[in-house]
C-alpha positions in Angstrom: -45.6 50.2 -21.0 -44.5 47.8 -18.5 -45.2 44.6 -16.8 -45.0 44.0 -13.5 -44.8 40.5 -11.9 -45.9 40.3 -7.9 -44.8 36.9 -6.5 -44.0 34.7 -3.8 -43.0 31.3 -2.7 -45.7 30.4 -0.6 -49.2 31.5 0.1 -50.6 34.4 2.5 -47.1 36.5 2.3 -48.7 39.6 1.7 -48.8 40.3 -1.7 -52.5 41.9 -2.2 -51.3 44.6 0.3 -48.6 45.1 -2.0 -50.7 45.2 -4.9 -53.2 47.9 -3.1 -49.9 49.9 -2.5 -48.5 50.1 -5.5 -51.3 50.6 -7.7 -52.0 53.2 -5.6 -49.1 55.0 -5.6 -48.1 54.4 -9.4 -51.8 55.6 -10.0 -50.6 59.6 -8.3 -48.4 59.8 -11.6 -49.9 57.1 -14.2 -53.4 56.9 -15.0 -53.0 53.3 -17.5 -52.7 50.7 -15.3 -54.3 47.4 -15.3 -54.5 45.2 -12.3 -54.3 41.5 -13.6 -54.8 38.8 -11.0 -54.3 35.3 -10.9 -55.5 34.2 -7.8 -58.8 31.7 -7.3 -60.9 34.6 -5.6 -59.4 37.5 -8.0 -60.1 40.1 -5.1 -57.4 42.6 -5.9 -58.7 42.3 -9.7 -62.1 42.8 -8.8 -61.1 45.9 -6.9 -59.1 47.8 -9.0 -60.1 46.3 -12.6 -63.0 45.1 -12.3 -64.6 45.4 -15.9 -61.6 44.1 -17.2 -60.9 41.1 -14.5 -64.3 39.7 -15.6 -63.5 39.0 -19.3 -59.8 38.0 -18.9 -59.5 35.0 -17.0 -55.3 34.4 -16.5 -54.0 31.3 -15.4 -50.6 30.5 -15.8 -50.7 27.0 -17.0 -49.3 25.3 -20.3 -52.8 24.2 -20.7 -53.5 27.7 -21.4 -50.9 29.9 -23.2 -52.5 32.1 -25.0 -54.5 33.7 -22.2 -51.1 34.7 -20.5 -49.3 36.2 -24.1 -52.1 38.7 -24.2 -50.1 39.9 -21.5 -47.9 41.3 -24.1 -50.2 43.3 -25.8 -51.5 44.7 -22.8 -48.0 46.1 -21.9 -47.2 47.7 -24.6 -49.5 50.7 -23.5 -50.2 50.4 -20.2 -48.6 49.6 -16.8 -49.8 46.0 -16.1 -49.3 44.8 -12.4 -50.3 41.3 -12.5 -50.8 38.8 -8.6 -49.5 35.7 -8.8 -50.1 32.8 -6.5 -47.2 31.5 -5.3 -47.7 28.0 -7.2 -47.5 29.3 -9.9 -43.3 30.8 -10.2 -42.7 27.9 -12.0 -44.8 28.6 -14.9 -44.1 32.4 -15.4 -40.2 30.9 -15.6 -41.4 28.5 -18.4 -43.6 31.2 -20.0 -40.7 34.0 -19.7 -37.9 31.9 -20.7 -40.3 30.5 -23.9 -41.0 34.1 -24.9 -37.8 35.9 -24.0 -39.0 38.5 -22.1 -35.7 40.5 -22.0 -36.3 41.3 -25.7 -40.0 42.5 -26.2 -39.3 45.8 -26.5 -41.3 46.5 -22.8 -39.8 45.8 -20.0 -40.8 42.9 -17.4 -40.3 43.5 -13.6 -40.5 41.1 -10.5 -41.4 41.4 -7.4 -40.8 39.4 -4.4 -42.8 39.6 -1.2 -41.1 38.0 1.7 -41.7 37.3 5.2 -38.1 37.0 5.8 -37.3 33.5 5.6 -37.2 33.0 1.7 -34.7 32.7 -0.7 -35.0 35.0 -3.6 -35.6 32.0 -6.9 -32.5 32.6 -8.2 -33.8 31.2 -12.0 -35.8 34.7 -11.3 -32.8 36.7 -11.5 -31.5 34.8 -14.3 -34.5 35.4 -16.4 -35.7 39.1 -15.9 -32.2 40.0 -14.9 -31.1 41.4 -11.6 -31.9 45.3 -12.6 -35.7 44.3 -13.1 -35.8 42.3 -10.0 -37.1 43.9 -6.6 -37.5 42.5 -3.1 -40.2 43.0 -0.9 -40.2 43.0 2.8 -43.6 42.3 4.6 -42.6 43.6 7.8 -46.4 42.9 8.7 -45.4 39.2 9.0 -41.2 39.4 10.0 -40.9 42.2 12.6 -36.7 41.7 12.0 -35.3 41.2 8.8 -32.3 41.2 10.2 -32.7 38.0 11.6 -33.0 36.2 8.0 -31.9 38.6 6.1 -31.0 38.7 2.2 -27.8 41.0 2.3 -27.0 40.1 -1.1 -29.7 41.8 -2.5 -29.2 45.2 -3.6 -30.8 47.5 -0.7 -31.6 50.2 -3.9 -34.3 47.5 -5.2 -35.1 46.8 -1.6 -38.9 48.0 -0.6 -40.4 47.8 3.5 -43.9 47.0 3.3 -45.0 48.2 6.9 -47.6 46.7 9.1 -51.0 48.3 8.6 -52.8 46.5 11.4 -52.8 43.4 14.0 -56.9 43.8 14.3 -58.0 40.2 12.5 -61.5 42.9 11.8 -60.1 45.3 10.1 -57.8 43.4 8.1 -61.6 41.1 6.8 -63.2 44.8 6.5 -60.1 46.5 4.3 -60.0 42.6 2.0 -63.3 42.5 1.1 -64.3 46.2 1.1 -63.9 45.9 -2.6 -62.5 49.8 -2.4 -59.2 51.2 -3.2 -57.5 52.4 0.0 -57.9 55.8 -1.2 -61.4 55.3 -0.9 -61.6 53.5 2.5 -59.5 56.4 4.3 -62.8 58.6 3.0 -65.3 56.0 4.5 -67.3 57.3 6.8 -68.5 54.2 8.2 -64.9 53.1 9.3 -63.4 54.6 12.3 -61.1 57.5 12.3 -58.3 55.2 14.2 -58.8 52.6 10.9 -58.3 55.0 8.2 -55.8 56.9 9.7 -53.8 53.4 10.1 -54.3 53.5 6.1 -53.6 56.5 5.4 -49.9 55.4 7.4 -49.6 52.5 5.6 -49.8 54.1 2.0 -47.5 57.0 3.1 -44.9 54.8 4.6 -44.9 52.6 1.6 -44.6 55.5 -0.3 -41.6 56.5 1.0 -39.9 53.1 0.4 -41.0 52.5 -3.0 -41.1 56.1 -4.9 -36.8 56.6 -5.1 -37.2 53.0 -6.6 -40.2 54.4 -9.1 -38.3 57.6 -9.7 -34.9 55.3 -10.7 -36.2 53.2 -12.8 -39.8 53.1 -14.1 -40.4 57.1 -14.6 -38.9 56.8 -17.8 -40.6 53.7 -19.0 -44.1 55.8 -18.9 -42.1 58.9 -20.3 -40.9 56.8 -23.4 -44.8 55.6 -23.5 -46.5 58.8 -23.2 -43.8 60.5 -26.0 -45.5 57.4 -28.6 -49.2 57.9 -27.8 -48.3 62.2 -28.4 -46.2 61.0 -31.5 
């Protein structure tokens, strides 16, 4: 009963390791999600949706509209994480300010994955509104955040997206495994020092991101299971 917006400003920042955490760890507690994605190669899509990544081809464009407002029938039941490549901000803004996605009944949630030297889009804020706005930190790609920094940002809507590995090997083998993590850390044909490096990354992202689920989406899917038992 929610949408969920993964972005950045610029390419390769890290947000399909994002996406395999959080679907992950929103699946322990929610079992309607949809993973919607964007992207040229549609790997994340293909891995965790793939039936439905076949027939819905999304591309935010004004050539092609409709395709994104079935977005909005999609939320209203489930939890909807959707990638998008980083060229394409400026045409979710154009989309969400032409729908006014602050009053659809659902809400609409964005999140930033940064490498430490971005600026969070500020017309972002402005249109989902700063409690629906989160902030990713790909610690994978800025060892100190420190450095750059964003202090302005709330550190309650603030998630660390740890480093799962260095090894350019592992990093092809876990992309285009076409498997959940879950799945991987149960592969036999990977080695134990691999999974177990999963196994840290899902656990650590856990901890960052389930106070922010618990604050603020745990009621969204409690409002949405009370209708579907209604």
């Amino acid at each position: 009963m929610s949408l969920h917006f993964i972005n950045s400003t610029h390419g390769q920042a890290g947000k399909s390791w994002f996406i395999r955490a959080i679907v992950e760890i929103f699946a322990r507690t929610d079992d309607r999600i949809i993973v919607v994605d964007a992207s040229i190669d549609k790997r994340i899509g293909m891995t965790y949706s793939p039936a439905f990544n076949r027939i819905y081809d999304l591309q935010f464009s004004s050539q092609d509209a409709c395709a994104i407002d079935k977005l909005l029938d999609f939320g209203t039941d489930n939890t909807v994480i959707i990638k998008l490549p980083a060229s394409d901000l400026h045409h979710l803004i154009r989309w969400g300010r032409d729908t006014d996605i602050q009053t659809l009944g659902f809400p609409c949630y964005y999140w930033f994955v940064s490498t430490g030297r971005d600026d969070y889009p500020a017309a972002v804020l402005d249109l989902f509104g700063h409690d629906n706005c989160f902030l990713v930190e790909n610690h994978d790609r800025a060892r100190n955040f420190r450095a750059f920094g964003q202090p302005e940002f709330d550190p309650e809507r603030v998630v660390r997206l740890p480093c799962i590995t260095t090894d350019p090997v592992e990093i092809y083998r876990v992309e285009h495994s076409q498997k959940p993590l879950a799945a991987l850390m149960e592969a036999a044909d990977l080695p134990i020092l691999t999974r177990s490096r999963i196994y840290r990354f899902l656990q650590q992202t856990a901890e960052s991101l389930e106070p922010i689920a618990t604050r603020n989406f745990d009621r969204d899917r409690m409002c949405r299971d009370a209708k579907h038992t209604a």
